[in-house]
C-alpha positions in Angstrom: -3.3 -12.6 -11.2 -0.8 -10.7 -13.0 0.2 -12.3 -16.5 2.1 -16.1 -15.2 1.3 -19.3 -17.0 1.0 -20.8 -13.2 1.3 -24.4 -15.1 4.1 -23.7 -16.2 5.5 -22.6 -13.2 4.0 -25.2 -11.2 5.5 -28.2 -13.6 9.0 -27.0 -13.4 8.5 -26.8 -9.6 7.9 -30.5 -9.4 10.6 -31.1 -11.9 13.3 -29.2 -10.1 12.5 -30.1 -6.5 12.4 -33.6 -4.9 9.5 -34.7 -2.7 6.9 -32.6 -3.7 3.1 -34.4 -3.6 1.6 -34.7 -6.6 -1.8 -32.1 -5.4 -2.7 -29.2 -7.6 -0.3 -26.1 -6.8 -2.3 -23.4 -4.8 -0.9 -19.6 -5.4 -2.1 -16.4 -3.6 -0.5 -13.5 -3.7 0.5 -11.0 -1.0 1.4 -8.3 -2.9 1.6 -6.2 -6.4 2.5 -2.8 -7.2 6.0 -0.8 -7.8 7.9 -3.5 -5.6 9.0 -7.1 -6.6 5.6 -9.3 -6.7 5.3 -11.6 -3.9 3.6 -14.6 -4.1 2.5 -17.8 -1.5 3.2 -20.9 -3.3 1.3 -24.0 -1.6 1.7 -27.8 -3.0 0.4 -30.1 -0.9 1.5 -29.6 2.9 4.7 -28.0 1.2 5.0 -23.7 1.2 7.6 -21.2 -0.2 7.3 -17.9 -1.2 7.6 -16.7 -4.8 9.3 -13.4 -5.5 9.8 -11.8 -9.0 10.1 -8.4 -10.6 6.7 -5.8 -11.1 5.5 -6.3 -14.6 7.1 -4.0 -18.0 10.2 -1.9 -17.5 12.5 -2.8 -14.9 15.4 -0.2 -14.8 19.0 -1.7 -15.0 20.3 -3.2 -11.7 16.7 -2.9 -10.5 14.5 -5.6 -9.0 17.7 -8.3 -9.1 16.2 -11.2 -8.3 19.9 -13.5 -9.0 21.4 -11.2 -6.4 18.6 -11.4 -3.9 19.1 -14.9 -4.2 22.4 -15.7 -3.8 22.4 -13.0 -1.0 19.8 -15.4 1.0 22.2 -18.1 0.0 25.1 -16.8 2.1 23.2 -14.8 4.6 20.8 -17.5 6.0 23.4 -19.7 7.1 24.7 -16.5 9.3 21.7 -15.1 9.8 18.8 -17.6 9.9 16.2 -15.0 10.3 16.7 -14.7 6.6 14.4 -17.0 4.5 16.4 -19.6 2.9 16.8 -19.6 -0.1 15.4 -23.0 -1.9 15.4 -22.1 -6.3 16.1 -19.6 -8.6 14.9 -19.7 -12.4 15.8 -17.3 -15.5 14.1 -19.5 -17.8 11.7 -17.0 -20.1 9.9 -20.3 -21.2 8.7 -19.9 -17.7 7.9 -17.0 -16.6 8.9 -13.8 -18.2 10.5 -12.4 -15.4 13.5 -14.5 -13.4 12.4 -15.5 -9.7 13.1 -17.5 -6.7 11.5 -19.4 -4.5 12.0 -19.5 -0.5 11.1 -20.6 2.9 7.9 -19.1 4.4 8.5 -18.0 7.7 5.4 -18.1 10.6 3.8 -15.0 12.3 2.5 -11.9 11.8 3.6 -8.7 10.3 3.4 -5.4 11.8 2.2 -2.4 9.9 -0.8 -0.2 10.1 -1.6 -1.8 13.2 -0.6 -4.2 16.1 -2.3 -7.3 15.9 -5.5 -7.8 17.5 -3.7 -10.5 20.5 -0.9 -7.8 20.9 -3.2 -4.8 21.5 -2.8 -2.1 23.9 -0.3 -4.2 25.3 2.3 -2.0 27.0 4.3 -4.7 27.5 4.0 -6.3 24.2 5.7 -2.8 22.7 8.3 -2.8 24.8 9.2 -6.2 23.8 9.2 -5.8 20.2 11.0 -2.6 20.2 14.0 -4.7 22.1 13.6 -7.3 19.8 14.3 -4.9 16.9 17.0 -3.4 18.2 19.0 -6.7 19.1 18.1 -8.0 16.1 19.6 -5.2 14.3 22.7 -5.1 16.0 23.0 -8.8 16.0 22.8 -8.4 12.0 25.6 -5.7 12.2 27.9 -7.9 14.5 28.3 -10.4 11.9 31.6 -10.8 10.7 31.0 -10.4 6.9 34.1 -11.4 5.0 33.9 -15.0 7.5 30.4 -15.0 5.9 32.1 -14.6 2.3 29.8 -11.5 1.7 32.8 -9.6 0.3 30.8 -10.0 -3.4 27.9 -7.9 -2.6 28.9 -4.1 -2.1 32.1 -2.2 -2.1 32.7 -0.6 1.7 35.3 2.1 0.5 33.3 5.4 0.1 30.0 3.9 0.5 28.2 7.0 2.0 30.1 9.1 -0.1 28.7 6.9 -3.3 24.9 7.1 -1.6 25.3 11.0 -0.6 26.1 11.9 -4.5 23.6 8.4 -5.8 20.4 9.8 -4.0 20.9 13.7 -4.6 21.3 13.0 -8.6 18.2 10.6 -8.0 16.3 13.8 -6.7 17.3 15.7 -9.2 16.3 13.7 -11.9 12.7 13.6 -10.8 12.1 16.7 -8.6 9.0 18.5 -9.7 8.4 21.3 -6.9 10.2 23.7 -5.5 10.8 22.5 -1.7 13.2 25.7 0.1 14.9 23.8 2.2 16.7 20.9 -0.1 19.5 22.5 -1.9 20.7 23.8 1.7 20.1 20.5 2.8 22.2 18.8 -0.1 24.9 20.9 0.3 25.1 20.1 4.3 25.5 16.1 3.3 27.9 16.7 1.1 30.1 18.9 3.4 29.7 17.2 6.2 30.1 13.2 4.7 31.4 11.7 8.4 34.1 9.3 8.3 33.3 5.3 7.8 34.8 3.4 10.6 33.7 -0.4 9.8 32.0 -1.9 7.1 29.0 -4.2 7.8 25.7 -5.8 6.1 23.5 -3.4 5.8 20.2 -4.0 5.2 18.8 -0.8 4.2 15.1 -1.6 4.1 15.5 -2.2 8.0 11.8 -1.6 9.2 9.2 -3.2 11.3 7.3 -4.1 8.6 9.6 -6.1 7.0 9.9 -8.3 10.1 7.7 -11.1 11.1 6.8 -11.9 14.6 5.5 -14.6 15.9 1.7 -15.4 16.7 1.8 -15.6 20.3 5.5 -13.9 21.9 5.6 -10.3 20.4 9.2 -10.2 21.4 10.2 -13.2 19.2 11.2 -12.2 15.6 10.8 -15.3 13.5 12.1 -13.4 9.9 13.3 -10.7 8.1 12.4 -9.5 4.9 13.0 -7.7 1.3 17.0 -8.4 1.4 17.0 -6.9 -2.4 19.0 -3.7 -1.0 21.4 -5.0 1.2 25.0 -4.4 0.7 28.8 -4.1 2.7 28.8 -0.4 3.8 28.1 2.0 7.1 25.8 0.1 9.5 25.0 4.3 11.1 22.9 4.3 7.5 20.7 1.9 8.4 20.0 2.6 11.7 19.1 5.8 9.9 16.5 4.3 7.9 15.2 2.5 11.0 14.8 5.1 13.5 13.1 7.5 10.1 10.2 4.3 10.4 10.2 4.3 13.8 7.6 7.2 14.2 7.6 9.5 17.0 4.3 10.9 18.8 3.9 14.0 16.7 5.1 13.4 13.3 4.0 15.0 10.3 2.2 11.9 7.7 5.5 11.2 5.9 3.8 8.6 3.4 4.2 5.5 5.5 1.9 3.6 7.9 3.2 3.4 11.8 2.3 2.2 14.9 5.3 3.1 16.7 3.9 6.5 18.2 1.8 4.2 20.6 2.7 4.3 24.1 4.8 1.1 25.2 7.4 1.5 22.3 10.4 3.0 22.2 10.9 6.7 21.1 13.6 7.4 18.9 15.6 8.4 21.1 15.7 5.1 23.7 15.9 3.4 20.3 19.1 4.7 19.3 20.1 4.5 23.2 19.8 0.7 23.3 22.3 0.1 19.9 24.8 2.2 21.0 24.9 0.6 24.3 24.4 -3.1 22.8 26.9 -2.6 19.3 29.4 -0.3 21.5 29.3 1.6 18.4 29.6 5.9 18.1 26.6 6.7 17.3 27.7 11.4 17.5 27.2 11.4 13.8 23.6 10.0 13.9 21.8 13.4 13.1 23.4 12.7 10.0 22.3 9.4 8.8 19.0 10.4 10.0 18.4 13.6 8.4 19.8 11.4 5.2 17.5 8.6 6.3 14.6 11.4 5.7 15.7 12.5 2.3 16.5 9.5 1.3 12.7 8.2 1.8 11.9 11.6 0.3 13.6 11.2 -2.7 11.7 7.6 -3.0 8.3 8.8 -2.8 9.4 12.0 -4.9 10.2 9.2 -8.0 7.0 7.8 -7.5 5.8 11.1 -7.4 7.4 12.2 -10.9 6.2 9.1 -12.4 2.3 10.1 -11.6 3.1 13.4 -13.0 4.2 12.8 -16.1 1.6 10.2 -16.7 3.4 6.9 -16.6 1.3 5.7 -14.0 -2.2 6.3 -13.2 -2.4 6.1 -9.7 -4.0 9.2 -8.1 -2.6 8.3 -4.5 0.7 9.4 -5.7 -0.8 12.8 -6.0 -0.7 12.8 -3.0 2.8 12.0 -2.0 3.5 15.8 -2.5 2.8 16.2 0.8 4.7 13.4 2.7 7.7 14.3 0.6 7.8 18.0 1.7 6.9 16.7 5.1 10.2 14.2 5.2 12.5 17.3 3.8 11.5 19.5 6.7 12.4 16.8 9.0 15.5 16.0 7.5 16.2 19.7 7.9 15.1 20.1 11.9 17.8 16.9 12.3 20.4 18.7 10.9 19.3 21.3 13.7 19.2 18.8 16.4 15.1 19.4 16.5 14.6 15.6 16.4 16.8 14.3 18.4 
């Protein structure tokens, strides 16, 4: 289970943290791949969740696991759907790779599927798409600078910054020819809309980084993967949330959804509910949509380019080529208003 002297780990634990029984330390992990490592952490009645950096190269400012920590630190007392936040460690006696530990939150996460006790519930979807969306604008309403959040991003020119940021990530790894991206990059650039308020942003706002809870599928007990969140437009990540919010006949675009079901939202009552709920303009949103497409293009075009050129063997990234040409068109039938 990935290269961790667990002893180790397990004796600075009980070192650093009062009241923890004296039983064997229990570990499982949820998950491995190009994304932080996530691992459940058991000692005796006592859980957290363990979260470090993939093994080898990390790129510079990648995987931070100090910033997603003292992120939790000063969002879950604002936000409590946020894990808190218990112990961070960049001790290479340790562990090779700095981490954290933090509270396990309860329930069930959506993804591929609904749960078996929420199935073909009409209901059910319908409650869970309102609990995303006040949750979301419930996130976007807090007041940041009270929150002492200034620290984590800089609000002036964000979108301009992430426009210019994602097109040079593009180019950097593009390997075919799609015919509809430089038009589409030169749209974005021409057409950057103004930024009216700053808020947190999330941007990893999906419903599979949400947890629900066993029994009341309109109760969201967490939120999840705060490694990307920052003090900028609060339209970009309703972006990214309405591109994972899957319509009824949507091209594969590389990700598993269950939001085409009957009983949930469609994109467009989505985006409906926030405007009414923030009072926000929400004109511009064929924007930060068609960006919220090319953006998860560009993502699975770096994975992609990694398979290519043979730094990873993983032969499902072969197939990515598809998705990714898939997410361009869409990005280009928003800027059309085909979408919504």
């Amino acid at each position: 289970m990935t290269n961790i002297n667990w002893e180790k780990v397990e004796t600075y634990l009980k070192s650093s943290i009062d009241g923890l029984s004296s039983e064997k330390m229990i570990v499982n992990k949820f998950s491995e791949g190009f994304s932080n490592l996530t691992f459940l952490v058991e000692i005796g009645e006592w859980k957290a969740v363990l979260r470090r950096a993939p093994a080898g190269y990390v790129p510079p400012k990648a995987h931070d696991m100090k910033r997603e920590y003292n992120i939790l630190k000063k969002i879950h007392p604002v936000f409590p759907l946020a894990p808190e936040p218990y112990i961070f460690c960049d001790d290479n006696t340790i562990m090779d790779k700095p981490f954290y530990l933090m509270e396990k939150k309860d329930g069930v996460v959506i993804d591929g599927e609904m749960p078996s006790n929420y199935q073909n519930n009409i209901i059910a979807k319908e409650s869970i798409s309102n609990s995303v969306v006040s949750t979301l604008v419930k996130l976007h309403n807090i007041n940041y600078k009270n929150a002492n959040l200034r620290d984590i991003g800089k609000p002036s020119g964000y979108l301009e910054r992430q426009v210019n940021g994602w097109i040079k990530r593009y180019s950097k790894s593009k390997t075919d020819e799609i015919h509809v991206v430089n038009e589409l990059e030169e749209w974005f650039l021409q057409h950057i809309p103004t930024q009216h308020e700053a808020t947190i942003v999330h941007n990893d706002f999906k419903l599979n980084n949400m947890i629900f809870d066993n029994d009341l599928p309109g109760k969201i007990t967490g939120v999840l993967d705060w490694e990307l969140s920052t003090i900028g437009d609060p339209l970009t990540d309703l972006g990214s949330t309405l591109v994972c919010w899957g319509g009824k006949g949507d091209p594969n675009i590389g990700i598993d959804m269950v939001t085409d079901q009957p009983g949930f939202y469609s994109r467009r009552r989505f985006l409906e509910e926030y405007a009414y709920r923030s009072g926000r303009d929400v004109q511009d949103i064929n924007y930060y949509l068609a960006f919220g497409f090319y953006k998860l293009a560009v993502i699975q075009q770096q994975l992609h380019y990694r398979w290519k050129i043979g730094e990873v063997e993983d032969n499902r990234l072969e197939a990515l080529k598809e998705s990714i040409s898939n997410l361009m068109m869409l990005a280009h039938k928003t800027v059309h208003n085909e979408i919504i």
